[in-house]
Every structure is written in C-alpha cells, then in structure tokens.
C-alpha positions, 0 to 999 in steps of 0.5 A: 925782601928788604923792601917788604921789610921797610915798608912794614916798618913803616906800615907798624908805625902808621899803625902805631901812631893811629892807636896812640892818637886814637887812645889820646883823643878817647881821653880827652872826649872822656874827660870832657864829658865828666867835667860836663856831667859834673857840672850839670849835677851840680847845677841841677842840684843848686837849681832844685835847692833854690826851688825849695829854698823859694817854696818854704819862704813862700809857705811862711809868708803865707801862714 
C-alpha cells in the first residue's frame, strides 16, 4: 500500500507541474497576442490618418 501511496504522490506532482506549466504558457500566448493586436490597431489606425491626411492635401491642391 505504501507504495501505491508514493507513486501517487508522485503522479499528484506531475499532475500539479502540467496544470501549473500549462496555465504559465496560456499567459504569456495571451499576452503576446494583446500587445500584438495593440500594435496592429495602432497601426492601421496612423495608416488610415495618414491616408486622409494625404486625400485633404490632394483636395487642396486641386482646388
């Protein structure tokens, strides 16, 4: 019986290690995909900014 006990032990920690690993690496994929999707907002924002920025010179020029 001792036995069964040690090796369950054993098996609870392996168990133990895996969640914990498991829920460190879910944070930093998660963390990795906000700072990316914060970064492509930002950019398709400037991007879209500039665009009209360039279209109301255009306009003026023309006129």
């Amino acid at each position: 019986m001792n036995e069964v006990y040690e090796f369950m032990k054993q098996v609870d920690v392996i168990v133990l290690f895996c969640l914990i690993y498991g829920l460190a690496i879910n944070g930093i994929v998660w963390a990795v995909c906000e700072i990316f999707s914060f970064v492509v907002k930002k950019a398709r924002a400037f991007i879209t900014k500039h665009k009209e920025k360039k279209a109301v010179q255009k306009d003026d020029m023309t006129e």
